[in-house]
C-alpha positions as CSV (number, residue, x, y, z in Angstrom):
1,X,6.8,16.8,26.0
2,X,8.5,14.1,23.7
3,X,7.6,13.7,19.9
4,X,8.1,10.9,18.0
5,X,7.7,11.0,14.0
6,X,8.2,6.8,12.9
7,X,9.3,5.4,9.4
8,X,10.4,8.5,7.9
9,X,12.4,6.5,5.4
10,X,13.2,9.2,3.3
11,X,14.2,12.2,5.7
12,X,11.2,14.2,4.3
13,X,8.5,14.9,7.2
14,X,10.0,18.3,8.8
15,X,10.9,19.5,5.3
16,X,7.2,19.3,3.7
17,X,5.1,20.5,6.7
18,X,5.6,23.2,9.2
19,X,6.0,22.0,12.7
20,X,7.5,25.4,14.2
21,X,4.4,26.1,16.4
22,X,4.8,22.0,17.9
23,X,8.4,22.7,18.3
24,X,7.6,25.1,20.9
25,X,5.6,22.7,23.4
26,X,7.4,19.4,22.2
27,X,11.1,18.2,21.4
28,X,10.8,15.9,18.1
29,X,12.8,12.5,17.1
30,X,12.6,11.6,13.6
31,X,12.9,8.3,13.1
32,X,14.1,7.3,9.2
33,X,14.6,3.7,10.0
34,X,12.1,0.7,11.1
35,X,12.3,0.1,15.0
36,X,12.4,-3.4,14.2
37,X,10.4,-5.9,16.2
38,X,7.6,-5.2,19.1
39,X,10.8,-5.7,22.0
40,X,13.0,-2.9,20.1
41,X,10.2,-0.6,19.4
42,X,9.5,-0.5,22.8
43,X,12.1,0.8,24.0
44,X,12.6,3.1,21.6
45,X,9.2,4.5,22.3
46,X,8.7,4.6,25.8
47,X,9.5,8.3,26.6
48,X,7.0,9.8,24.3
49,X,4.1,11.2,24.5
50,X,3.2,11.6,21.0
51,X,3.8,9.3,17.8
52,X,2.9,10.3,15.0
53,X,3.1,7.1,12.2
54,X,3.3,6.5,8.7
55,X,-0.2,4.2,8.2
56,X,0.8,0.8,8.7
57,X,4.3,1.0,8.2
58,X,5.2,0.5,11.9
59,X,2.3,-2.4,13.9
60,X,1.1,-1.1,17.3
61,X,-0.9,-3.8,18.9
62,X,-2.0,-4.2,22.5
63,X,0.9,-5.7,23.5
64,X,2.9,-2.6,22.6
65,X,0.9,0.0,23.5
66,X,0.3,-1.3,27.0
67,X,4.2,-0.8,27.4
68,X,4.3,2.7,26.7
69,X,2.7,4.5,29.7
70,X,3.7,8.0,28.6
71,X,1.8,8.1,25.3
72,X,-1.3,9.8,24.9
73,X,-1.9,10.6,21.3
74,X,-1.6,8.5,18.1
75,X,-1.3,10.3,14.8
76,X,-1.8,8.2,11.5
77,X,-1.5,9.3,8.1
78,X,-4.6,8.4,6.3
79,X,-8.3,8.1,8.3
80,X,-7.3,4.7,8.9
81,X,-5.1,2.0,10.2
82,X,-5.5,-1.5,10.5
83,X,-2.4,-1.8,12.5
84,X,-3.1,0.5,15.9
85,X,-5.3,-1.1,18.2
86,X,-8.2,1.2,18.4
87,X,-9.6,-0.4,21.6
88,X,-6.6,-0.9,23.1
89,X,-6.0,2.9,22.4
90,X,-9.1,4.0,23.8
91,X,-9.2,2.1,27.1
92,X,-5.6,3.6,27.9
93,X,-6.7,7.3,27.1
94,X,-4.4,7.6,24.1
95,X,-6.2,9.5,21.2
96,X,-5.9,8.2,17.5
97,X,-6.3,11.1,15.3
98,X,-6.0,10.9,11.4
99,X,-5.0,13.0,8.3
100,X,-6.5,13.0,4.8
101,X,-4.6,11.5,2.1
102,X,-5.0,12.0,-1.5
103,X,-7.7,9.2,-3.3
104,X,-5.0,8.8,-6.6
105,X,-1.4,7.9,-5.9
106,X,-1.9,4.4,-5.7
107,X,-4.0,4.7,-9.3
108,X,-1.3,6.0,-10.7
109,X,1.3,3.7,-9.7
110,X,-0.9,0.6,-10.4
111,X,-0.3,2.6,-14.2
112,X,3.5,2.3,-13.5
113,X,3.8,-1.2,-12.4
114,X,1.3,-3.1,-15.3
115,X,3.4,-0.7,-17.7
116,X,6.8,-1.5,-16.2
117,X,5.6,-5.3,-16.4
118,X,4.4,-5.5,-20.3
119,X,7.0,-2.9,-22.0
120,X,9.9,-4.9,-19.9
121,X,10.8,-1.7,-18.6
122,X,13.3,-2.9,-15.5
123,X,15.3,-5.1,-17.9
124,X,15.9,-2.4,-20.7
125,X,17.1,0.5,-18.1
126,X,19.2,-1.8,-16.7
127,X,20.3,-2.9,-20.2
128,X,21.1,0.5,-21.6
129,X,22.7,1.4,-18.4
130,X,25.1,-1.8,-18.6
131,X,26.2,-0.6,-22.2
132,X,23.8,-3.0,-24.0
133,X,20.9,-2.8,-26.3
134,X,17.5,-4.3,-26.6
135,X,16.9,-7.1,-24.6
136,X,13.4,-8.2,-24.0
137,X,10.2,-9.0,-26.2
138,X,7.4,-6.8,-25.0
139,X,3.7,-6.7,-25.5
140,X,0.7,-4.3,-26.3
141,X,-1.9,-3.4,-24.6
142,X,-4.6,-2.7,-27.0
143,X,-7.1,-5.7,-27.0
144,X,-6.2,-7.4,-23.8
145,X,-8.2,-7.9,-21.0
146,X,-7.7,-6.0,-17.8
147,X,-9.4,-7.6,-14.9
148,X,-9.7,-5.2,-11.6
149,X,-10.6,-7.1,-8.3
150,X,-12.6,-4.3,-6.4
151,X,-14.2,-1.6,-8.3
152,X,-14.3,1.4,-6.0
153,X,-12.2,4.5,-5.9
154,X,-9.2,3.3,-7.2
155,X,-10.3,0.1,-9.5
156,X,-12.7,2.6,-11.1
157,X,-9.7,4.8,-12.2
158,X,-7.9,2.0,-13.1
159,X,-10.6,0.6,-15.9
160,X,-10.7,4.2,-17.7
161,X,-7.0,4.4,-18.0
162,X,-7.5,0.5,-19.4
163,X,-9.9,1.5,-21.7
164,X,-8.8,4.8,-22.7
165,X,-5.4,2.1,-23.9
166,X,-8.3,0.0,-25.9
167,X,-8.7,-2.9,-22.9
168,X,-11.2,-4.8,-22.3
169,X,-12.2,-4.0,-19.0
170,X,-13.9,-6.8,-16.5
171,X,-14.2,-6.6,-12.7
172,X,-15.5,-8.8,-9.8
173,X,-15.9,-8.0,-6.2
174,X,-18.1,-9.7,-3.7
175,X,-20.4,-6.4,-3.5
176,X,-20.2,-5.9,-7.3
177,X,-23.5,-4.8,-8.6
178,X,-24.7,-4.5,-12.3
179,X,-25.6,-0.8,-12.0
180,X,-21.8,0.0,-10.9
181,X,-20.5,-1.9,-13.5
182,X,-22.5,-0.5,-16.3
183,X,-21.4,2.8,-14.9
184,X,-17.6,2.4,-14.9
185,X,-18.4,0.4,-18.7
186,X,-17.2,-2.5,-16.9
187,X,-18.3,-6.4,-17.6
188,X,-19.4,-7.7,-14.4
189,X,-17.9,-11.4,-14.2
190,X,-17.5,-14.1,-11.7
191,X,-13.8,-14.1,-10.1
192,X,-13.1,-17.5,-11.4
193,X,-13.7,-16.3,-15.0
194,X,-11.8,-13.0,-14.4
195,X,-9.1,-15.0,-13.7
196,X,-9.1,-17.2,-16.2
197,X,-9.9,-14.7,-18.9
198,X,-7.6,-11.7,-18.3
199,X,-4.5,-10.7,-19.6
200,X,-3.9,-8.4,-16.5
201,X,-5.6,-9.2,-13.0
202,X,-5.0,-5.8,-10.7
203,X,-6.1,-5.6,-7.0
204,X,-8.2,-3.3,-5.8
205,X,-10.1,-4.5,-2.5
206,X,-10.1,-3.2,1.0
207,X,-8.4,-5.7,3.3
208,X,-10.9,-8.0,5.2
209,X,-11.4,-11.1,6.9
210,X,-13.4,-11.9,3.1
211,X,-10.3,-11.0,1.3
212,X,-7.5,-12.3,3.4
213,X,-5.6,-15.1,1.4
214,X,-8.4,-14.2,-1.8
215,X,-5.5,-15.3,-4.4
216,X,-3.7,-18.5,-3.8
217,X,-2.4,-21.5,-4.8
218,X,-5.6,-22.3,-6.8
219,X,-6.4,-19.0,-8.0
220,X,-2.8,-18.6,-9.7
221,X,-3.6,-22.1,-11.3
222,X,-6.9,-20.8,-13.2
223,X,-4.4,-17.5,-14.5
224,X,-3.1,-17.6,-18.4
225,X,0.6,-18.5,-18.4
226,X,1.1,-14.7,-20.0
227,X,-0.9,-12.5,-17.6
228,X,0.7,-10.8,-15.1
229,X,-0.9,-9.8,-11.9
230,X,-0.6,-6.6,-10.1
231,X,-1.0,-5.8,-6.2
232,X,-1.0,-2.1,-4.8
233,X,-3.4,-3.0,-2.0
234,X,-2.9,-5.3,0.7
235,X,-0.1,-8.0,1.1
236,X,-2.3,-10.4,2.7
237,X,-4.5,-10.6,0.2
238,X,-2.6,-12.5,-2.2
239,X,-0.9,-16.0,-0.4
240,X,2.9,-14.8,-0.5
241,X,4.6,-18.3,-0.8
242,X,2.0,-19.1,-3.4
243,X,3.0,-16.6,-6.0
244,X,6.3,-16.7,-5.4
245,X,6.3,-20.9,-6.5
246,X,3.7,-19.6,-9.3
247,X,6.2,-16.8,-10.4
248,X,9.1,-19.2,-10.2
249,X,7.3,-22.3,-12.3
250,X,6.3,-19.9,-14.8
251,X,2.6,-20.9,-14.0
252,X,1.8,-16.6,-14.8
253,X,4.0,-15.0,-16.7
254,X,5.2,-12.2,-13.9
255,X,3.8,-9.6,-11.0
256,X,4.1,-6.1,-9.7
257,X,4.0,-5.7,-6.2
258,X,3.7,-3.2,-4.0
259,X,2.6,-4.6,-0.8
260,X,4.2,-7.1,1.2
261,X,3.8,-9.6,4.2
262,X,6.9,-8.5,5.9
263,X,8.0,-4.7,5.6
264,X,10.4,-3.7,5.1
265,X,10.8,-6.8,2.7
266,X,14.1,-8.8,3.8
267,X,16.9,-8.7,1.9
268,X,17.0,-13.0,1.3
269,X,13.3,-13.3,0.4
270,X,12.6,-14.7,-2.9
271,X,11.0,-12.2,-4.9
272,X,14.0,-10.3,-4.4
273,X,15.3,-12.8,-6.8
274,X,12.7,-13.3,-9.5
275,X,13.4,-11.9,-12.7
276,X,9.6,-11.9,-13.7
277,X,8.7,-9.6,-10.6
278,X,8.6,-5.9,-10.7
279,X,8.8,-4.7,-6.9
280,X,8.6,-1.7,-5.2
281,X,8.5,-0.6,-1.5
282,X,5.0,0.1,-0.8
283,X,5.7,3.7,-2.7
284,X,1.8,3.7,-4.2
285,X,1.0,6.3,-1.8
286,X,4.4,8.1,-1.3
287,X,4.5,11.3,-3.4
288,X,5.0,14.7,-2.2
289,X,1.5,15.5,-2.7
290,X,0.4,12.9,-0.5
291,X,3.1,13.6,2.1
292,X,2.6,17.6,2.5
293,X,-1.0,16.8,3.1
294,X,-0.4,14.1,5.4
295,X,2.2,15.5,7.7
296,X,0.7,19.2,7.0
297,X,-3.0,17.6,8.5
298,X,-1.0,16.1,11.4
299,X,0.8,19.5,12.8
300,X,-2.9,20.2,12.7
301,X,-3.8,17.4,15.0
302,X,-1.3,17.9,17.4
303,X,-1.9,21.4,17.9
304,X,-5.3,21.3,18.5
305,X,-4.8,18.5,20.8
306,X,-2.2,20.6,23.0
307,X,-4.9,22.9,23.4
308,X,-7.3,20.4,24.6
309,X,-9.3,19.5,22.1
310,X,-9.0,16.7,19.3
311,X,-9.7,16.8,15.2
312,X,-10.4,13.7,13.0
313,X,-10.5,11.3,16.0
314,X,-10.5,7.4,15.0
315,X,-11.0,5.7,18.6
């Protein structure tokens, strides 16, 4: 039997887990680079009987999975994944089976990007370490208003740190209730006013139909020129072109993202060359926490699927 572990981009999956006891019923290929489009990743893939994925780094569609006959269990990272195609799965006989992942990470790094962004951390490492000095003119916190889109799980932690820095703290989301606002000791508000009042704006939805292409051209428009918005969720739910003409007029004053349209993000796109954006390469979720408990949960799944049975099945 033929293992495949995709999008390992930092050579870390056999190091944090134990997968002696698959090694002795499968041969595993670790793959530390993206397969590229549908065409190459089929034919990367089509001896394998397992695949065990990094949630929704690598898109497995239909069309994909119908042209690789041989595999008959799907392992994700995280207890779900908009990009398999759970019926498609189903009605071929492959199994989906999930891992947990820890509820935090992506918490903290929202943390690290609005920080990065208003203490102009990016341009003063790269000052010092050029052998200058001070370089930009950074803000506070204390005061401002930090406006979180979604207030579950993680927009929740995000408002304590927010006011635990003195923030005011506002939130809208279309299920947004009074009671959960008062809760958190968050102002419910509509999104146009969240927008229009807040000094940060920081996402925090699930993607959906509802929240695809949520913040675009007009959105950006109703923004101060100083606020900055922050995006560890889902790329689509911000219009990509939009924000990148917004970021380039000046019409906000900058972003940190996490989360894009295309990953991983070409080298010539333009936010790769917008001094007012903060990037990183979808690492919200990627600490070794989160990885020994994702790869540690899917040894799990495999083994009890060699022995013919299944744990955390998604289809």
């Amino acid at each position: 039997m033929k293992l495949a572990i995709l999008d390992d981009y930092l050579n870390v999956a056999l190091k944090v887990a134990d997968w002696s006891a698959v090694e002795q019923h499968a041969k595993i290929s670790v793959f530390t680079e993206h397969l590229g489009d549908e065409d190459q990743a089929a034919q990367a893939l089509a001896d394998f009987d397992v695949v065990i994925v990094m949630r929704e780094r690598t898109r497995l569609p239909a069309s994909l999975l119908l042209r690789l006959p041989k595999l008959r269990l799907l392992v994700t990272t995280g207890l779900r994944n908009q990009a398999i195609a759970m019926e498609t799965s189903r009605e071929l006989g492959i199994d989906v089976c999930g891992t947990n992942l820890l509820g935090y990470p992506a918490f903290e790094h929202t943390w690290a990007l609005i920080l990065a962004l208003v203490r102009k951390i990016p341009l003063e490492n790269n000052s010092i370490h050029e052998g200058g000095w001070q370089k930009g003119f950074a803000g506070g916190l204390r005061g401002k208003t930090l406006g979180i889109l979604g207030l579950g799980k993680l927009g929740s932690q995000v408002a304590k740190v927010g006011q635990a820095f003195g923030m005011e703290t506002i939130s809208w989301s279309q299920n947004l209730t009074d009671a959960r606002a008062k809760e958190c000791g968050v102002a419910r508000v509509g999104k146009d006013e969240l927008l229009s009042l807040s000094d940060i704006v920081t996402i925090h939805l699930v993607m959906s139909d509802r929240t695809r292409g949520l913040i675009g051209d007009r959105e950006l428009n109703l923004m101060k020129s100083s606020a900055y918005l922050v995006n560890t969720s889902r790329a689509s739910i911000i219009d990509e072109a939009a924000l990148v003409d917004a970021l380039k007029r000046e019409v906000i004053r900058g972003a940190g993202i996490d989360v894009f349209s295309i990953e991983p993000l070409p080298v010539n796109h333009s936010l790769r060359r917008l001094d007012n954006a903060v990037l990183t390469g979808h690492t919200g979720y990627v600490t070794e926490e989160n990885f020994t408990l994702g790869y540690r949960e899917a040894v799990e799944d495999v083994l009890t699927w060699i022995s013919g049975n299944t744990i955390r099945l998604l289809n």
